[in-house]
Structure formats: structure tokens, C-alpha cells
PyMOL CGO cylinders between C-alpha atoms (Angstrom):
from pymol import cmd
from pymol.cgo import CYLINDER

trace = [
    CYLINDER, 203.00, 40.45, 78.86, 202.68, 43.55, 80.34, 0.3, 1, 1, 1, 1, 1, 1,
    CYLINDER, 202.68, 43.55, 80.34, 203.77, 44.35, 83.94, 0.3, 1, 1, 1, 1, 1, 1,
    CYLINDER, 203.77, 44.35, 83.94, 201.31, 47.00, 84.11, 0.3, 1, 1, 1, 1, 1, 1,
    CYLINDER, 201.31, 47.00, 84.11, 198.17, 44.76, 84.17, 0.3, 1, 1, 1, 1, 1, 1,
    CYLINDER, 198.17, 44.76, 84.17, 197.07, 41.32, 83.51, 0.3, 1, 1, 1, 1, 1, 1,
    CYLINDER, 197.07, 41.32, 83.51, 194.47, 39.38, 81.90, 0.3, 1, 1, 1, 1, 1, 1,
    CYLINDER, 194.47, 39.38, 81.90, 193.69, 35.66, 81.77, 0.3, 1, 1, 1, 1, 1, 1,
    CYLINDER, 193.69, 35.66, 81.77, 194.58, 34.05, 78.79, 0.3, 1, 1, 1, 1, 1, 1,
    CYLINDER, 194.58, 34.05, 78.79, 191.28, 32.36, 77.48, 0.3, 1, 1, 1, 1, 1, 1,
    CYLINDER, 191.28, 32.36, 77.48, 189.05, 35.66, 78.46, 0.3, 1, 1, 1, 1, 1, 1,
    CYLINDER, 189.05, 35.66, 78.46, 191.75, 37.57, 75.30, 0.3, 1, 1, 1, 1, 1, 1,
    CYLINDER, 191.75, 37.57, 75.30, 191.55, 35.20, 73.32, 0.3, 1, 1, 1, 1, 1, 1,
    CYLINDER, 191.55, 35.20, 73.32, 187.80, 34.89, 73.71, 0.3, 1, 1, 1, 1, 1, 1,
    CYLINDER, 187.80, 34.89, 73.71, 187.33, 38.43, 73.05, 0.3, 1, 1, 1, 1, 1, 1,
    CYLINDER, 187.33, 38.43, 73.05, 189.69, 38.70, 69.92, 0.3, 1, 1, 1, 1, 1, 1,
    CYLINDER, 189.69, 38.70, 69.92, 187.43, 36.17, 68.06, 0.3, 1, 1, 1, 1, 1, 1,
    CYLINDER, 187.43, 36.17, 68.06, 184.04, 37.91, 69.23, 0.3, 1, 1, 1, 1, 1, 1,
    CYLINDER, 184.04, 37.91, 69.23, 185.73, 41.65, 68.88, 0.3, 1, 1, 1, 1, 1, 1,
    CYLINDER, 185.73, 41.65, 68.88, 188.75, 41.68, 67.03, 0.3, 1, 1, 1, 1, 1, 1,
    CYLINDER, 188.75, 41.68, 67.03, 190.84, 43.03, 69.45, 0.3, 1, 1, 1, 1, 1, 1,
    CYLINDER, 190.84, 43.03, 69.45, 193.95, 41.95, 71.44, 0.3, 1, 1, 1, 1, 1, 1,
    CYLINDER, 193.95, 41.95, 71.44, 194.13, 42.88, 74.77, 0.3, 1, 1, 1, 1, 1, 1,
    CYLINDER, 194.13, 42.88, 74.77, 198.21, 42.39, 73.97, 0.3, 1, 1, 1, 1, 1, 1,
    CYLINDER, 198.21, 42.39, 73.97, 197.47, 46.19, 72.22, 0.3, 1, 1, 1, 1, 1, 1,
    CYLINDER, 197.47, 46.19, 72.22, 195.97, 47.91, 75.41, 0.3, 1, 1, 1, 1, 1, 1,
    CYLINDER, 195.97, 47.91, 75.41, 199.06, 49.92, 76.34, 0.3, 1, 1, 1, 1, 1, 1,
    CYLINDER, 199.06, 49.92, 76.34, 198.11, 51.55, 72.92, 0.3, 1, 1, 1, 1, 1, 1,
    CYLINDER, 198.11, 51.55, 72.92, 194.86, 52.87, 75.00, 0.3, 1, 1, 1, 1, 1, 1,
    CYLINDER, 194.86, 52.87, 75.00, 196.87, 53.97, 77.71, 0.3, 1, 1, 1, 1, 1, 1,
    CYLINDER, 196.87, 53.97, 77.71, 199.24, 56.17, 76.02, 0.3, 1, 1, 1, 1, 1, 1,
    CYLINDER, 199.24, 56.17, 76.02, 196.02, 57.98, 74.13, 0.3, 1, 1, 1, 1, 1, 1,
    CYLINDER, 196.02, 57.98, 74.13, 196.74, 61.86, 74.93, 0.3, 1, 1, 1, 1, 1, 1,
    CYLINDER, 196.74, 61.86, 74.93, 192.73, 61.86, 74.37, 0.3, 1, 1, 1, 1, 1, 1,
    CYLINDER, 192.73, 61.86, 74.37, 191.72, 58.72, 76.54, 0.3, 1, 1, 1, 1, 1, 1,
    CYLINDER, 191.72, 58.72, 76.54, 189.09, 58.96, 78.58, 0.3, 1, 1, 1, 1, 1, 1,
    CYLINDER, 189.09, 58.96, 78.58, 187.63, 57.15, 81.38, 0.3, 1, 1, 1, 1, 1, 1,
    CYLINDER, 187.63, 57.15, 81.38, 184.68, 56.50, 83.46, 0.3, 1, 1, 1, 1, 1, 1,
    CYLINDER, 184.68, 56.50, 83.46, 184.72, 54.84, 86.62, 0.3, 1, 1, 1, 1, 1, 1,
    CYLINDER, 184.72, 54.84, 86.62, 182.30, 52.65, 88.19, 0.3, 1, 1, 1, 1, 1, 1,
    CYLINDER, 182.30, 52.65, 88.19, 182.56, 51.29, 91.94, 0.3, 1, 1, 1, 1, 1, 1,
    CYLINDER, 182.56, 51.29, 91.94, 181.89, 47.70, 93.11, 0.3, 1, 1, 1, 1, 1, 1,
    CYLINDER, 181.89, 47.70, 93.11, 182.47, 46.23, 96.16, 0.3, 1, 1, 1, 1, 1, 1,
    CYLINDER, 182.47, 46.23, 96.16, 186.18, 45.78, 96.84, 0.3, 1, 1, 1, 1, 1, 1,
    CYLINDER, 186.18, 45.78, 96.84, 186.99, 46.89, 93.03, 0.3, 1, 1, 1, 1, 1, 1,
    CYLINDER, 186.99, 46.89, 93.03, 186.71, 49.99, 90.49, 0.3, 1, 1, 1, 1, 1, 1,
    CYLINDER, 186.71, 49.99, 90.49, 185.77, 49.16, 87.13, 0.3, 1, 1, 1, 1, 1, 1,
    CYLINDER, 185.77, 49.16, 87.13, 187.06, 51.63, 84.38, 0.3, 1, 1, 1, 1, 1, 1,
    CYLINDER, 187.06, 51.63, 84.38, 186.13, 52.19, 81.39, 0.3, 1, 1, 1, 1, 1, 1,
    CYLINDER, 186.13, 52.19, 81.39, 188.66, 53.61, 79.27, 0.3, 1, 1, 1, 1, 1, 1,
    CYLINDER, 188.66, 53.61, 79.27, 188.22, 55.36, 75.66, 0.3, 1, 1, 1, 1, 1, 1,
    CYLINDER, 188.22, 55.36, 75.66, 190.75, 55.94, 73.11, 0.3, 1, 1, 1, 1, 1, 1,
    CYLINDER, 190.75, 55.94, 73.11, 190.74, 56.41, 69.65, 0.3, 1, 1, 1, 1, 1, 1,
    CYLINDER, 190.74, 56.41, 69.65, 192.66, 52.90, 67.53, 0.3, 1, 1, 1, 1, 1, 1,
    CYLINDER, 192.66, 52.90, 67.53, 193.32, 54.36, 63.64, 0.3, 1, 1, 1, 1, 1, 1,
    CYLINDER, 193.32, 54.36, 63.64, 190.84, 56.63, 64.33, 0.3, 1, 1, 1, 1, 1, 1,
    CYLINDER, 190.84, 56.63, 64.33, 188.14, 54.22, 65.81, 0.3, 1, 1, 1, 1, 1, 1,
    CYLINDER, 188.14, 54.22, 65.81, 187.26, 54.80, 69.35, 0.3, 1, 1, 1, 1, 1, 1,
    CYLINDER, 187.26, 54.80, 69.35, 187.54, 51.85, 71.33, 0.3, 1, 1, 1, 1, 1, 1,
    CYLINDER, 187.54, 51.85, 71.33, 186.34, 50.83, 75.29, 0.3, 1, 1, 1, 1, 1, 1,
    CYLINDER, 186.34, 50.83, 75.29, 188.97, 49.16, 77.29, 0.3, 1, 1, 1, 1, 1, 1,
    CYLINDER, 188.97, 49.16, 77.29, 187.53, 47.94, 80.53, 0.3, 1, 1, 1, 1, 1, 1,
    CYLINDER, 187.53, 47.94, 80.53, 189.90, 47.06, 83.11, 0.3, 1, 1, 1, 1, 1, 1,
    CYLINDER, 189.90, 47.06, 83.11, 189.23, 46.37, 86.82, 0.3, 1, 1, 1, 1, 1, 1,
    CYLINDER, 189.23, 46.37, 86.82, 191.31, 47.34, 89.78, 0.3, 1, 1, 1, 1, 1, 1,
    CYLINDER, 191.31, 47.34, 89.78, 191.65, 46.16, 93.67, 0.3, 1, 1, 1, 1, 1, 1,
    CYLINDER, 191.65, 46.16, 93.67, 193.24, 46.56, 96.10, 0.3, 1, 1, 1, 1, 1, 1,
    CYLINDER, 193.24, 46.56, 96.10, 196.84, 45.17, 96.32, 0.3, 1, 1, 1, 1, 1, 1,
    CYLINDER, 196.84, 45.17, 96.32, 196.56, 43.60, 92.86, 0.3, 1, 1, 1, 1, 1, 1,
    CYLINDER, 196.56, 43.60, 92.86, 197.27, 44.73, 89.36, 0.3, 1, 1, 1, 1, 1, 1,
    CYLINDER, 197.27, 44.73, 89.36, 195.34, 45.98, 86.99, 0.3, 1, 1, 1, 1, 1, 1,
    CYLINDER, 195.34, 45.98, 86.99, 193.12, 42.80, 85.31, 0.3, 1, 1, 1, 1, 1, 1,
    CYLINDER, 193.12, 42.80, 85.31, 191.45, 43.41, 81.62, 0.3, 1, 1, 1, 1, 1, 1,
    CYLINDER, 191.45, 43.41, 81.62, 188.31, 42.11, 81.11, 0.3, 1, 1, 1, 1, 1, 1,
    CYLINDER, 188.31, 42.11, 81.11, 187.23, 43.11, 78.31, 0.3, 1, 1, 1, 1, 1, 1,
    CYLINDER, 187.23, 43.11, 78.31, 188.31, 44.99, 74.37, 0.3, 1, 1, 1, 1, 1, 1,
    CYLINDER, 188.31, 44.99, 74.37, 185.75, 46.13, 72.20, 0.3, 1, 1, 1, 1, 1, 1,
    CYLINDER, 185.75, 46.13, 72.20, 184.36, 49.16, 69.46, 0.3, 1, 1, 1, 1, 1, 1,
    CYLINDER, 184.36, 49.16, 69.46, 182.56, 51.78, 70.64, 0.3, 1, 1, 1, 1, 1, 1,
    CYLINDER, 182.56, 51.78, 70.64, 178.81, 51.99, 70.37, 0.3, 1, 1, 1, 1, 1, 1,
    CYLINDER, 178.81, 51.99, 70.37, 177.09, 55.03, 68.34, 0.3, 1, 1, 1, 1, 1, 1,
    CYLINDER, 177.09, 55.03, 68.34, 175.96, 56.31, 72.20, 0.3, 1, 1, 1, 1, 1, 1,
    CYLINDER, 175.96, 56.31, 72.20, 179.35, 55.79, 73.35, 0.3, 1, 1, 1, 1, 1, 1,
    CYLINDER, 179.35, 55.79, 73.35, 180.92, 58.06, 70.30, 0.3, 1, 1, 1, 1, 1, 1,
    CYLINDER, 180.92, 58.06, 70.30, 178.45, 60.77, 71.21, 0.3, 1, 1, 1, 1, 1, 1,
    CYLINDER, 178.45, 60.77, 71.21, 179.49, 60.77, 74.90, 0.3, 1, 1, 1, 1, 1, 1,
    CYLINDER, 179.49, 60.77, 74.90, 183.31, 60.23, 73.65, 0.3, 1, 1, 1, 1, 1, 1,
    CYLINDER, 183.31, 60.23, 73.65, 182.77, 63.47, 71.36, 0.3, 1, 1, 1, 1, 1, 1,
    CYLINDER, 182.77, 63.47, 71.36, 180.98, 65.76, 73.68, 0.3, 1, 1, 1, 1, 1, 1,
    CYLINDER, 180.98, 65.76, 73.68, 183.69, 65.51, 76.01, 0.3, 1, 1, 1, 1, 1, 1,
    CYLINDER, 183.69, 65.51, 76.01, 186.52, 66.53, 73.30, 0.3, 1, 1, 1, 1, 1, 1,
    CYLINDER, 186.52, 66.53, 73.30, 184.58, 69.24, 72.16, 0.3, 1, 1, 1, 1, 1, 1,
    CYLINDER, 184.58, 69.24, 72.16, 183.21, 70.96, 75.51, 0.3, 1, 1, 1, 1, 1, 1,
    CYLINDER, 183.21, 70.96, 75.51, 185.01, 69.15, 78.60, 0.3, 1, 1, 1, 1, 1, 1,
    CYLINDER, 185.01, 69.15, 78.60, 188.57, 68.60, 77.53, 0.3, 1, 1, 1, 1, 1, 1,
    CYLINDER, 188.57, 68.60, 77.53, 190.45, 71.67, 77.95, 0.3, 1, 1, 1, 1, 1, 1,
    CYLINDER, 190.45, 71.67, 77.95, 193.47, 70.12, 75.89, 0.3, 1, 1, 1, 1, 1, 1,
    CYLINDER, 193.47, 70.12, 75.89, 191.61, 70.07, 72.68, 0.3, 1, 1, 1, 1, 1, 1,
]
cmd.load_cgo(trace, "trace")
């Protein structure tokens, strides 16, 4: 496993059979030149929501983060059509690197 972040065991497996994807191929996210993220703030955590394109199929990573811990997944999954659209109108007008 990664020493970046951590996961618990049933939750990946749980959301490889109901998404198809492996939280084992996150750092693939990560190293996405055109990730992108939204964050969301709970109580005592930040939430993040992080986009990157998989052979050219954008996926949502969503990995939470507190204090003094590491990183935990919580969840892999495909885009939704609204997602896309957000996803796409920031490569075309908000990401200078495109």
C-alpha cells in the first residue's frame, strides 16, 4: 500500500465491485498534470474531491484529510455528465496550463 494515504480494506473492495475501480490505482490521480480538485470543509476534516482523466475517462477520487493523520480514501468512481461539464470548463477557461 501506499504511504501516501490509506483506505480500509472492505470500503476498496466494496467500491471496485459497485464502480470498477481500485483505490490501489489512485496515485494514477495524483500524478494527473490536469487533476483537479474541490474542497469541502467538515468539522475536524477536508474532504477533496479530486478529478483526473483514467484512459481518457475522467474520474472523482474523494479522499479525506485531518489533522495529524494520513490521507484516508473513501471513495473511486466515473464522473457524472455535470461533473464533465464542470471538469471541462475549467481546462478550457480556468487552467492557465492548457
Amino acid at each position: 500500500m501506499n504511504k501516501l494515504y490509506l483506505w480500509k480494506e472492505t470500503k476498496r473492495k466494496a467500491n471496485l465491485v459497485k464502480h470498477g475501480l481500485d483505490f490501489i490505482d489512485a496515485d494514477l490521480v495524483f500524478s494527473d498534470k490536469y487533476r483537479y480538485e474541490i474542497e469541502s470543509t467538515y468539522p475536524l476534516a477536508v474532504r477533496k474531491h479530486i478529478f483526473a482523466l483514467l484512459s481518457e475517462i475522467l474520474t472523482v477520487l474523494t479522499v479525506i484529510y485531518q489533522v495529524d493523520k494520513m490521507p484516508h480514501i473513501v471513495s473511486f468512481r466515473y464522473a457524472y455528465k455535470a461533473e464533465c461539464e464542470i471538469y471541462n470548463a475549467w481546462l478550457e477557461y480556468d487552467n492557465n496550463d492548457v
